[in-house]
Biotite code that builds the C-alpha atoms (Angstrom):
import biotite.structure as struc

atoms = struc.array([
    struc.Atom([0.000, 0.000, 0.000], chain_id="A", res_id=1, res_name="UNK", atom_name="CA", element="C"),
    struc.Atom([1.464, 3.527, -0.744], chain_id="A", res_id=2, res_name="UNK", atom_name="CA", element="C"),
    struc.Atom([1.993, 6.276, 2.196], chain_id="A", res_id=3, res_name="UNK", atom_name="CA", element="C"),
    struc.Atom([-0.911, 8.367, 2.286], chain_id="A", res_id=4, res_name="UNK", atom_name="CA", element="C"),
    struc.Atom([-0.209, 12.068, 1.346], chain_id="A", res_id=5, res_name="UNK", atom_name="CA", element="C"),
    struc.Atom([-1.914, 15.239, 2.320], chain_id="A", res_id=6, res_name="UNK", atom_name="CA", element="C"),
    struc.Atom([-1.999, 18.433, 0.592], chain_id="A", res_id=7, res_name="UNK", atom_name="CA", element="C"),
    struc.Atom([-2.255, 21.455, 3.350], chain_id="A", res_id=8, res_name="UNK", atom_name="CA", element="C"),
    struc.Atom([-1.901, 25.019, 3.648], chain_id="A", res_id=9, res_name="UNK", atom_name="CA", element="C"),
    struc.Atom([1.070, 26.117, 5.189], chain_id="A", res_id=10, res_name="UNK", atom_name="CA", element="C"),
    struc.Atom([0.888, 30.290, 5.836], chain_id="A", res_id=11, res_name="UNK", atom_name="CA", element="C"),
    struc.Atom([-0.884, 30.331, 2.646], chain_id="A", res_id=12, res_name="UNK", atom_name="CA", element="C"),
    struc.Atom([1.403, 28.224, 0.445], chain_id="A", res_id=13, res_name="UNK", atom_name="CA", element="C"),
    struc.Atom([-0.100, 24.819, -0.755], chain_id="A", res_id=14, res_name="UNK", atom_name="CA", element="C"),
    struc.Atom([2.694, 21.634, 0.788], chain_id="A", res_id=15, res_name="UNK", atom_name="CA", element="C"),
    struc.Atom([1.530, 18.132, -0.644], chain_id="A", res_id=16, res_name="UNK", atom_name="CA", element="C"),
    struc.Atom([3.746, 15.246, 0.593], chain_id="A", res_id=17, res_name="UNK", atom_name="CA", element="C"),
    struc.Atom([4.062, 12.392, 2.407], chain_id="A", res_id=18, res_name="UNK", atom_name="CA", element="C"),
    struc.Atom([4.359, 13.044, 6.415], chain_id="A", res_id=19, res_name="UNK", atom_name="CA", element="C"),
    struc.Atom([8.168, 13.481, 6.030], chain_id="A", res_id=20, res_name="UNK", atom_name="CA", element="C"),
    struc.Atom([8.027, 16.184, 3.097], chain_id="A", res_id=21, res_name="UNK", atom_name="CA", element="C"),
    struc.Atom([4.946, 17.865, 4.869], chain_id="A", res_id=22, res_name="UNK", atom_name="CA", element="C"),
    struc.Atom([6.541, 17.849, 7.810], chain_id="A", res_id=23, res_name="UNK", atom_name="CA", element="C"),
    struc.Atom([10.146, 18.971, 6.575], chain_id="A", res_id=24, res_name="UNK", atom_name="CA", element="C"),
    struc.Atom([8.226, 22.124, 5.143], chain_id="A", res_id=25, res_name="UNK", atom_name="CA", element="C"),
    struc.Atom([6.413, 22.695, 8.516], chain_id="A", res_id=26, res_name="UNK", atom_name="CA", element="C"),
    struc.Atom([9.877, 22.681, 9.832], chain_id="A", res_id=27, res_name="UNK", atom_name="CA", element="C"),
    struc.Atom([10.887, 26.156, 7.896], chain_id="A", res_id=28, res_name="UNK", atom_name="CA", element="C"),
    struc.Atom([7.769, 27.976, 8.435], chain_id="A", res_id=29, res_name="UNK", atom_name="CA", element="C"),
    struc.Atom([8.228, 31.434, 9.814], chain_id="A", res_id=30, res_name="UNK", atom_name="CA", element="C"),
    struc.Atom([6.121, 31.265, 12.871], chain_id="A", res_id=31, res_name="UNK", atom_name="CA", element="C"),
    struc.Atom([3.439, 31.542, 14.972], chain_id="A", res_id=32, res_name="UNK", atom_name="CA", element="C"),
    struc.Atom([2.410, 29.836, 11.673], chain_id="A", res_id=33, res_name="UNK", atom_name="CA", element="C"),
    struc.Atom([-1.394, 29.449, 10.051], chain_id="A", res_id=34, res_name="UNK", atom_name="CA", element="C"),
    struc.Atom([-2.014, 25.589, 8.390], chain_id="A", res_id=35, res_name="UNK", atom_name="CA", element="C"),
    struc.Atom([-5.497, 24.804, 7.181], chain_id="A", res_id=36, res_name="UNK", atom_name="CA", element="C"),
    struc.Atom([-5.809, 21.348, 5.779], chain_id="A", res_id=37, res_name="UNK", atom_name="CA", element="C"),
    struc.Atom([-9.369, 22.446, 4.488], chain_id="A", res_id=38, res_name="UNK", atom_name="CA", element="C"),
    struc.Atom([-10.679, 22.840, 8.157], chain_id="A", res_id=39, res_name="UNK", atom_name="CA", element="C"),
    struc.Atom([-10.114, 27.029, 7.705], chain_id="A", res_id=40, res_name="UNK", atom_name="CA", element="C"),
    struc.Atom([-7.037, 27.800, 9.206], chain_id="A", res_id=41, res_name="UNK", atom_name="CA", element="C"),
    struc.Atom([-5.586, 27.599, 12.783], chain_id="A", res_id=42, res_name="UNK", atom_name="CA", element="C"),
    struc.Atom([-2.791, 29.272, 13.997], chain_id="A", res_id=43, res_name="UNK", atom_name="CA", element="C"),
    struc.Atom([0.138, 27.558, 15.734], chain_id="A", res_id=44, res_name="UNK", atom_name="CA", element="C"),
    struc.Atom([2.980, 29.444, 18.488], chain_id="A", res_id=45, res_name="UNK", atom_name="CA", element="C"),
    struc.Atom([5.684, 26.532, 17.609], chain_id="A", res_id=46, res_name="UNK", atom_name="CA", element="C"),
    struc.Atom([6.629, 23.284, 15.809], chain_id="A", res_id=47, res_name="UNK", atom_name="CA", element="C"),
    struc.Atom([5.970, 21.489, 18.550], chain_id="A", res_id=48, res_name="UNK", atom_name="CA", element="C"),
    struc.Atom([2.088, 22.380, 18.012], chain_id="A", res_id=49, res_name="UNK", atom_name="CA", element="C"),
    struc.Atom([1.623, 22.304, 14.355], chain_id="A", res_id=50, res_name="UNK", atom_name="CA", element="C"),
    struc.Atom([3.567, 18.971, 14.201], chain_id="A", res_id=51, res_name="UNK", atom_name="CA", element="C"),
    struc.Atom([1.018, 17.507, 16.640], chain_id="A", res_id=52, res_name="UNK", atom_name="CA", element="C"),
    struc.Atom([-1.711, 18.472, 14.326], chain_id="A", res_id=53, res_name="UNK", atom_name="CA", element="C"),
    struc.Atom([-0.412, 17.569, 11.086], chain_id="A", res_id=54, res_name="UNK", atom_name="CA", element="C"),
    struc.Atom([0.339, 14.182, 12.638], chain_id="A", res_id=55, res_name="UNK", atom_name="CA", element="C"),
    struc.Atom([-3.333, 13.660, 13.639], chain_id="A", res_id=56, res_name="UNK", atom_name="CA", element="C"),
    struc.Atom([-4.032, 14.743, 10.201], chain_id="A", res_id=57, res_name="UNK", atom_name="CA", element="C"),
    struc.Atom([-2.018, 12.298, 8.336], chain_id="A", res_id=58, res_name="UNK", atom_name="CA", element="C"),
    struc.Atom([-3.420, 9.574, 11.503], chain_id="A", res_id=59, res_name="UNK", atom_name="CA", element="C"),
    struc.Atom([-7.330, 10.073, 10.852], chain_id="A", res_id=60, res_name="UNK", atom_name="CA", element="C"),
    struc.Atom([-8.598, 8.053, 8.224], chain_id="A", res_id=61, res_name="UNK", atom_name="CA", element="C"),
    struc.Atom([-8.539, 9.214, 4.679], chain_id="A", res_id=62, res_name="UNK", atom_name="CA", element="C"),
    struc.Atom([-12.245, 10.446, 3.270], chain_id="A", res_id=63, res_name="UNK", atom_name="CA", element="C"),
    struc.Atom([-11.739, 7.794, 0.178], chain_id="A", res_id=64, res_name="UNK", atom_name="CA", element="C"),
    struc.Atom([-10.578, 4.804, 1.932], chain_id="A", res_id=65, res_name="UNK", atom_name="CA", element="C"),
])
């Protein structure tokens, strides 16, 4: 089976990866930083935080599985 990838919104800028590349992006953002993975955005203070998230994200099932 491939690894799932998720396109989000990372302070505006579309990131579509895997949960390394997404993740690796995440990594550079300026912050606090915005990410909206079609939920409308929510704003992060740290890494720390928006890693947590996109993690859930790429851990909840996928809409067409």
């Amino acid at each position: 089976m491939p690894e799932r990838t998720l396109t989000i919104a990372l302070n505006g800028r579309l990131v579509s990866g895997t949960p390394k590349e997404v993740l690796d992006e995440l990594a550079f953002e300026h912050y606090p930083v915005a990410v909206d993975a079609g939920e409308g955005a929510k704003e992060f203070p740290s890494f720390d935080t928006a890693r947590e998230y996109v993690r859930a994200l790429f851990s909840a099932p996928a809409d067409c599985e």
